[in-house]
FIDOSE-620426 format. One record per residue (C-alpha): z, x, y; residue in three letters. Coordinates in steps of 0.25 Angstrom, whole numbers, padded with zeros to 4 digits, always signed. Example, Ala and Ser with C-alpha at 12.3 -4.5 7.8 and 13.67 -1.06 7.14 Angstrom:
+0031+0049-0018ALA +0029+0055-0004SER 
# end
This chain:
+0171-0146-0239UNK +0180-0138-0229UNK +0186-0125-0229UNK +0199-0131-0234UNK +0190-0135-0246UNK +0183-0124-0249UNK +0197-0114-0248UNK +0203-0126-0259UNK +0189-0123-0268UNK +0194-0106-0267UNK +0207-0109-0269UNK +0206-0117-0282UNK +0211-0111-0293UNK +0208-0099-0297UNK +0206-0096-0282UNK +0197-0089-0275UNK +0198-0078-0265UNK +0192-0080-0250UNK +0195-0079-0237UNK +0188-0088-0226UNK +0179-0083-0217UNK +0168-0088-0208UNK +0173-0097-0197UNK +0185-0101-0202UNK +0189-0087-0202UNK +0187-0085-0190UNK +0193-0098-0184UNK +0204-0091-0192UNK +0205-0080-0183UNK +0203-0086-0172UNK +0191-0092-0167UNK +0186-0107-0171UNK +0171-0111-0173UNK +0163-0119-0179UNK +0160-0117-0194UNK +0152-0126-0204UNK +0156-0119-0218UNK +0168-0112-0224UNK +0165-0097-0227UNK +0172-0088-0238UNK +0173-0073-0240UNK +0174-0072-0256UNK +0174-0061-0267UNK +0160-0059-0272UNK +0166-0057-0285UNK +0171-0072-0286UNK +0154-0078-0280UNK +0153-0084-0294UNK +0169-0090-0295UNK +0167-0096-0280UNK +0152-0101-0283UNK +0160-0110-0295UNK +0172-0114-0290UNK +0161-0118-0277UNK +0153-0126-0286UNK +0164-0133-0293UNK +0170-0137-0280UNK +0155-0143-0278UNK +0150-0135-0267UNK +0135-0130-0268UNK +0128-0115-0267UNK +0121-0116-0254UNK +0116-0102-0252UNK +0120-0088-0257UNK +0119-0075-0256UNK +0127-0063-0260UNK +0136-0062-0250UNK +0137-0078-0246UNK +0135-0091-0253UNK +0135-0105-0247UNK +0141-0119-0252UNK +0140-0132-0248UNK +0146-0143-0253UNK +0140-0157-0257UNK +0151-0164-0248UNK +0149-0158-0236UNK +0157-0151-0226UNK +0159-0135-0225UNK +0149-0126-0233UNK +0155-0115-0238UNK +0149-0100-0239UNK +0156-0089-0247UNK +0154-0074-0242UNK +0157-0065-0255UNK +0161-0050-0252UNK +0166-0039-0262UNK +0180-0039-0269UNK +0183-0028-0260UNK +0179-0035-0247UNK +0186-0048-0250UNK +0198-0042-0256UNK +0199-0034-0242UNK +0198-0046-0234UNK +0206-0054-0241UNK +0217-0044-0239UNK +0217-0044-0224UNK +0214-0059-0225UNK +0223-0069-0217UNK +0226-0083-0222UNK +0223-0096-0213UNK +0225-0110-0213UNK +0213-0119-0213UNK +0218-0131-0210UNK +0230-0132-0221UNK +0222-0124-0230UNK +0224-0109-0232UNK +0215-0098-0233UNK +0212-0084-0230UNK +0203-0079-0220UNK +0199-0063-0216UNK +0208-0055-0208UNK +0199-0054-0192UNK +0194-0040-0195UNK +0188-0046-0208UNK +0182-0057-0203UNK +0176-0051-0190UNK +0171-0040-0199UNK +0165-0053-0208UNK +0159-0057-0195UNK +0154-0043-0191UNK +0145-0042-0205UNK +0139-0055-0200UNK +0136-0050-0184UNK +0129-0037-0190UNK +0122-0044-0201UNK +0115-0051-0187UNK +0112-0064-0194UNK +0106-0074-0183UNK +0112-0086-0188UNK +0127-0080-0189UNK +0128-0070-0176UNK +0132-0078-0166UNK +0142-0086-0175UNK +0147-0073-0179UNK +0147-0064-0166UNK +0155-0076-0159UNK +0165-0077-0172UNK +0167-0061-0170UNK +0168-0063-0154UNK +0178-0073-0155UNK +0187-0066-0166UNK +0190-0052-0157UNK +0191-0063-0144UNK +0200-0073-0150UNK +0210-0061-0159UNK +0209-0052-0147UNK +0202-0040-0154UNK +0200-0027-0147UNK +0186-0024-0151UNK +0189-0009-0144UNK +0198-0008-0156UNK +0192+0002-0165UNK +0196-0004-0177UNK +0188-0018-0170UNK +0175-0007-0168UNK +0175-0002-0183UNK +0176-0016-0188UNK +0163-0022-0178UNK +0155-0010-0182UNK +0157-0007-0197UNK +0157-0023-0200UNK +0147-0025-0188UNK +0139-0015-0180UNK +0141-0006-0168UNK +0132-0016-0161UNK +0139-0029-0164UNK +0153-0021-0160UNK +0149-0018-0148UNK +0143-0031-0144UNK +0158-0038-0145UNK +0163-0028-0138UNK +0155-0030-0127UNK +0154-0043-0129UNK +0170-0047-0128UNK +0173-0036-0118UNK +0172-0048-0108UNK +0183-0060-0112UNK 
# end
């Protein structure tokens, strides 16, 4: 399955809310890469209504956790994980939310201070297998939208989703072009 698929699974009826994030996103705003699976922020409230509209479009469990699960499907293609936050969380962010095309298909994606704060979760959490992806993903969203890090607005965002540390390693980090 591809994203198109997985946003046509959600968007059944009834539908159900989610906004994409992972890589998609950020090729949304801006910065292409690589990705091999479709990521979905989604109401923790709806786990067990995704968990069976996923299994009726035949895709299988793969791992889980509170805040994530994974699914594959028996086909092939993109895998696709679920990242489930509070009501509150998710009703925020779909607020400031901003719709994209995929490719003909149409979905909703975070706003770019939701999404780097998305991103600064991950860096402070220093998870070895997601740093570098993550730290070039924030590197490349405040290079390629022109962010002024020296913004305090841009400061409060790094340290209360991040750390002090991590905010001021981009600063020194993209003071040079």
């Amino acid at each position: 399955m591809e994203l198109s698929d997985f946003i046509g699974v959600a968007q059944a009826e009834p539908p159900l809310m989610f906004l994409v994030i992972g890589g998609y996103a950020v090729a949304a705003h801006g910065h292409a890469r690589a990705t091999f699976d479709v990521d979905f922020l989604v109401k923790r409230s709806e786990r067990d209504r995704w968990f069976a509209r996923l299994a009726a479009a035949g895709l299988s469990r793969c791992g889980e956790t509170q805040a994530f699960a994974q699914f594959t499907h028996p086909a092939g293609g993109e895998g696709l994980d679920l990242m489930f936050v509070d009501d509150m969380t998710f009703d925020r962010m779909q607020q400031a939310s901003e719709e994209r095309d995929f490719g003909g298909t149409r979905a909703r994606v975070p706003c770019l201070d939701h999404l780097l704060a998305l991103k600064l979760h991950v860096l402070k959490q220093a998870l070895p297998h997601r740093t570098s992806k993550d730290a070039d993903d924030v590197e490349m969203l405040v290079r390629r939208n022109a962010l002024d890090l020296q913004d305090p607005r841009y400061e409060q965002l790094f340290v209360k989703y991040g750390t002090r540390g991590i905010y001021e390693a981009f600063v020194r980090l993209l003071r040079n072009p």
